[in-house]
N, C-alpha and C positions, 0 to 999 in steps of 0.2 A: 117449400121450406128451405130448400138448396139456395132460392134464389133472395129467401128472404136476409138467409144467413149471408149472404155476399153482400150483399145490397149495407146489412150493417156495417161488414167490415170496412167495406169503402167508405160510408162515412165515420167511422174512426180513424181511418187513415188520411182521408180528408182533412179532420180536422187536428191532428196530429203534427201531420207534414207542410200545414195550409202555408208556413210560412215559405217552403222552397218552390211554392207555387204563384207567391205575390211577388218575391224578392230576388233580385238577380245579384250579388252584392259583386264587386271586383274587389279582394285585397289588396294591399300591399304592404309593403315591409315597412317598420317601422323607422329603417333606412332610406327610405324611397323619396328624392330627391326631386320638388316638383319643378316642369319647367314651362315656364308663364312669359310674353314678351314683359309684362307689366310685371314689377315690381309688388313683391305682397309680404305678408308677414303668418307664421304657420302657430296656432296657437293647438293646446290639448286642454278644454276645458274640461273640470272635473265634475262628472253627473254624482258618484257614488263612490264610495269609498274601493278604489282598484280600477272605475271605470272613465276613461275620458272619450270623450268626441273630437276628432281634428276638427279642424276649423282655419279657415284663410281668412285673410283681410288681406284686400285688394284697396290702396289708397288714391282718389284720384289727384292727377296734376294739377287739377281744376282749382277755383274757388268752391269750395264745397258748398253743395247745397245741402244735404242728407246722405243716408247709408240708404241701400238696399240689402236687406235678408232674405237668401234664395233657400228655399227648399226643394231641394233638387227631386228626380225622379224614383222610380224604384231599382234601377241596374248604373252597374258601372261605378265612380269611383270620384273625389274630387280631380284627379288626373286627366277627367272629363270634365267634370261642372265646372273649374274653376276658369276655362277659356272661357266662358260667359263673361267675365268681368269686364272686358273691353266696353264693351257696348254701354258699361253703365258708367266706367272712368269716365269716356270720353263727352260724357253729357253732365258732368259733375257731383256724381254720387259714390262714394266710396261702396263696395262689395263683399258679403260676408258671406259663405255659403259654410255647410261643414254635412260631415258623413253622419249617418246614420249609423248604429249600433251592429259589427259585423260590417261594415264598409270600406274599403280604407285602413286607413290606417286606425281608425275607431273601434275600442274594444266593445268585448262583448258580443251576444245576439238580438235580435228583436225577438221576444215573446207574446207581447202582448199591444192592444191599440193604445191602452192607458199609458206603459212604460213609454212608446215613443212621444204621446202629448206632454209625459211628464219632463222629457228630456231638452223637446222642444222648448217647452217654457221656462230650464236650466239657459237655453242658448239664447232665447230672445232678453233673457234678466241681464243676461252679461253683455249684449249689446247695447242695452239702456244703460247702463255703468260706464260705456265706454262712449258712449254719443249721449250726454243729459241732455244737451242744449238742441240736436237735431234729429230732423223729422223721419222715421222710421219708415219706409216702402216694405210691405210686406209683400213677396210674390211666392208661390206656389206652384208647381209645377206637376200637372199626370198626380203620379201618389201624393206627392206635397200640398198637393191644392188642400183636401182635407183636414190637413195637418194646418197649414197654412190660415184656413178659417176656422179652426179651434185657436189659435193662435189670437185672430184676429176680435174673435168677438169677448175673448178675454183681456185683452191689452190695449185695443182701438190704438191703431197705429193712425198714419196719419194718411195712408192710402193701402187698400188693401187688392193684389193682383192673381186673376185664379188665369194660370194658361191649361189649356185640354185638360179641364176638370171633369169630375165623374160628380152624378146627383148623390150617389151614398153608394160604397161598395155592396150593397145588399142586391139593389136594384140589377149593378154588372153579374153580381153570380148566377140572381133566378134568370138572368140573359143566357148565359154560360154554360151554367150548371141545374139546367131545370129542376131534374131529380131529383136533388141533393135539397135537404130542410137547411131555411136559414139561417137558424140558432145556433147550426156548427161555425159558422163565419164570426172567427174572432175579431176580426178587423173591421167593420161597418164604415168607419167614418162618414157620419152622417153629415157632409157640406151643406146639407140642404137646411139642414136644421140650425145651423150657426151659421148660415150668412144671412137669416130674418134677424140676428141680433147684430149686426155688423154697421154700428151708424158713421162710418168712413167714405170715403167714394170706395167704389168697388166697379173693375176693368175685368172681362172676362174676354180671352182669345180662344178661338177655337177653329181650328183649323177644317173644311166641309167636305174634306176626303180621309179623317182621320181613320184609320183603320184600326187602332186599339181602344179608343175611347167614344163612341159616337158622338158628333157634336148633338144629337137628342139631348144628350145628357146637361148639355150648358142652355139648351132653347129651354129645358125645364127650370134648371136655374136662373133664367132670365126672368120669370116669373114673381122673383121675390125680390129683385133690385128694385131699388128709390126711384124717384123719377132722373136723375142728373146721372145715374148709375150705366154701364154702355157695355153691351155683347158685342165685339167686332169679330165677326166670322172672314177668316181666312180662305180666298178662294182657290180650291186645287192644294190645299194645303195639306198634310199625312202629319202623324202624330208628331215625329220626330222634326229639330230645327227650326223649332215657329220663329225663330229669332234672326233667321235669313230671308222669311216672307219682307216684302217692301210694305207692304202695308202693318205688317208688324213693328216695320223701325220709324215710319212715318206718325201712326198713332201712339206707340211708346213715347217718343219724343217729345209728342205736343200733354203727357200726361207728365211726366218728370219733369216738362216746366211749368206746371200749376204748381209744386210745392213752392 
């Protein structure tokens, strides 16, 4: 009986606490002054009445081809994501990435899976208002991927990119967290389920040493791509930096010049 009563409380606490267990957030001040070589512009879109999301725009030098919209990972901060934007400048794509709820300088918390798909699709609206005329790159990133393909099978962007995606967060926890029922898991995002509706090209990277994400998890998602659709597995690759692999910049490259 002792051990049944604990066994409960953990999962009440489990799913109580479950965000400080998916989420790493870094703050900052709403002072905090970012420092970028490239040239950007800092926006506070508003989700809700008190709440906004920071958000950068990275402009490239280029002749523009399109924007890229990053969903970045679960930790850390744009003070991190926004050194990404080089790599999409300098191949002529302008760069938007912004914080998640509790991030940054982004108010609020994350509660909920819905609140953040809602917010998500606040930030891709206002992309589309600011680029009519240009082609939208969705990419997704670790937690974002999921986000990234609710994203995408509502909006059909015009190329949609999952790096070290997970098949559905259900799947990582019975990995995880045996134990534990999965109906406490507020957070599912089921990618697996929204990338059968996804009729874009769709690029999945996946690094074949990741150690927080298996790449299992994208061989299973590989399953439900088009024929034209492309897994490149990253050799010796770990979760973090897939964007220094050479075969990362080598295949990006020849995919941003298909738009």
């Amino acid at each position: 009986m002792l051990f049944l009563l604990i066994y409960i409380i953990l999962c009440v606490l489990l799913y109580l606490f479950q965000e400080r267990i998916i989420f790493y957030p870094e703050k900052l001040p709403k002072t905090y002054q970012f420092q970028f070589e490239n040239p950007y512009t800092e926006h506070f879109v508003k989700i809700t009445e008190g709440t906004a999301l920071n958000l950068l725009q990275f402009e490239t030098p280029l002749p523009k081809k399109g924007v890229v919209l990053y969903l970045h990972g679960n930790s850390k901060s744009l003070k991190y994501w926004g050194m990404f934007s080089s790599f999409f400048s300098d191949s002529g794509y302008d760069f938007i990435t912004f914080d998640y709820r509790g991030f940054g300088k982004s108010d609020g918390k994350i509660f909920s899976q819905q609140q953040m798909y809602d917010d998500a699709e606040v930030i891709y609206k206002w992309v589309k208002q600011h680029y009519p005329d240009s082609g939208i790159i969705l990419i997704g990133y670790s937690i974002g991927s999921g986000i990234a393909a609710y994203l995408a099978q509502k909006f059909q962007p015009e190329i949609l990119i999952l790096e070290a995606p997970y098949f559905n967060l259900s799947h990582i926890m019975r990995k995880n967290y045996p134990v534990f029922p999965l109906f406490i898991l507020k957070y599912k995002f089921p990618t697996s389920d929204f990338l059968a509706k996804c009729k874009m090209p769709v690029y999945i990277f996946h690094g074949d040493k990741d150690e927080q994400i298996s790449i299992k998890n994208s061989f299973r998602l590989s399953r439900l791509l088009k024929h034209k659709d492309r897994l490149i597995v990253l050799e010796n690759q770990l979760h973090n930096n897939l964007m220094l692999h050479p075969e990362y910049q080598k295949n990006m490259k020849e995919i941003l010049a298909t738009v």
